[in-house]
Every structure is written in structure tokens, then in C-alpha cells.
N, C-alpha and C positions, 0 to 999 in steps of 0.2 A: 631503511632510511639511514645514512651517514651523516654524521655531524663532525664540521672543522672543529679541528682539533686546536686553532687558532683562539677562536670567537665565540662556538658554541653552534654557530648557526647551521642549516642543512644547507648541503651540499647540493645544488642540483647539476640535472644532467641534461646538457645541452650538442645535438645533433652528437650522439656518443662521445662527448668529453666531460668532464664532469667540472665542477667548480663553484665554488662558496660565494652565496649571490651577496655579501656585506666585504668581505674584506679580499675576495679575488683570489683566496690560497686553493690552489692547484696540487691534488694528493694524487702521488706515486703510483704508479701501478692500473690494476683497472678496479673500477667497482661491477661485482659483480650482481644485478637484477633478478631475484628471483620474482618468480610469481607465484603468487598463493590459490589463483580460481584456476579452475578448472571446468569447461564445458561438456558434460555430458551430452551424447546424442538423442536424442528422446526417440520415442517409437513412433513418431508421426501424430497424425490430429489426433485432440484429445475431444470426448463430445462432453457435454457438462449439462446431467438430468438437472433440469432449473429444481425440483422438487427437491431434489435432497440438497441440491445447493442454497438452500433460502438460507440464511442467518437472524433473521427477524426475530422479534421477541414471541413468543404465543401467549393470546389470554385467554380469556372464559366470555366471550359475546357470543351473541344468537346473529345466526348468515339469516338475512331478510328472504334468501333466496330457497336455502336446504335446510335450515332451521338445524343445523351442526352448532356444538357448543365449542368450538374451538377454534381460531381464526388469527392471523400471524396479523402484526401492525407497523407502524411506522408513521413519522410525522415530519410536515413541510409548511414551511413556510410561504403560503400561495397568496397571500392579502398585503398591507401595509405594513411598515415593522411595525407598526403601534398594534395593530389586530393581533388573537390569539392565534394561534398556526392549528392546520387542520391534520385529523387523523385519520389516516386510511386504514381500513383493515382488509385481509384477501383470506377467505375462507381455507382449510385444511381440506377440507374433503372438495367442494367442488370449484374452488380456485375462481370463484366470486370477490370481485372487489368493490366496495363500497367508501363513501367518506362519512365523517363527522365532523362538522364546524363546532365551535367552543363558544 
């Protein structure tokens, strides 16, 4: 980024000419553009195991279904704002999902 040396302000760059968009001062020379990204090429599709993908929190409930003590949760708001929001949980082991209203 360049800044007039006039005014303070940046310099921009219009159809490759450069020029301070507050007072119009036109600086010598070229400004040179670097770019800082750079695109890697990746390896093609990536597949994404949802199971080791989950981020949810895990707690200690009983699955209605496998009776496992362990089950990921998360919560939505499915009612009116004034209603409390409900809670889903999906079991660890058999990837059962269940809700709980409040």
C-alpha cells in the first residue's frame, strides 16, 4: 500500500495508473504490486469421515436406543423466541438422534 506523500492518503490504482484519490498527486515512476497469496494446487477430492468430523460438545446421557453413556449435543431454536430452545443429542456409538424440549 502507498501513501501521498502530499496528504497522507492512499494512493490507488486505476486501470494501471496510479493516483491519490483526495488531492490528484500523481507519483513518478511505477508502483510496484506485490502479492502475498499464493494458491496451492491440492490433490483432488477430499472425502470428510462425518464421525471424526463432528465438533459437538459430548456429555454423559443414556441413548433411548443402545443405552451408551455417551452422546454429542447441540441446541436450536425450533419454537417462538419467547419458548426455551430444544436439545438434540446423536449418540456416539450408534449415531441415534433424539430431542429434548425444556
Amino acid at each position: 500500500m502507498e501513501f501521498c506523500p502530499k496528504c497522507g492518503s492512499v494512493i490507488l490504482m486505476n486501470d494501471k495508473k496510479a493516483s491519490c484519490a483526495r488531492c490528484s498527486y500523481k507519483p513518478k515512476g511505477t508502483i510496484k504490486i506485490q502479492s502475498t497469496e499464493s494458491i496451492a494446487k491440492g490433490s483432488g477430492i477430499v472425502i470428510i469421515d462425518e464421525r471424526k468430523a463432528n465438533t459437538n460438545p459430548v456429555v454423559q446421557i443414556k441413548c433411548p436406543k443402545c443405552k451408551n453413556n455417551e452422546a454429542y449435543f447441540w441446541t436450536l431454536q425450533t419454537r417462538s423466541g419467547d419458548e426455551s430452545e430444544t436439545k438434540f443429542y446423536k449418540c456416539k456409538k450408534c449415531d441415534y438422534t433424539w430431542r429434548k424440549y425444556r
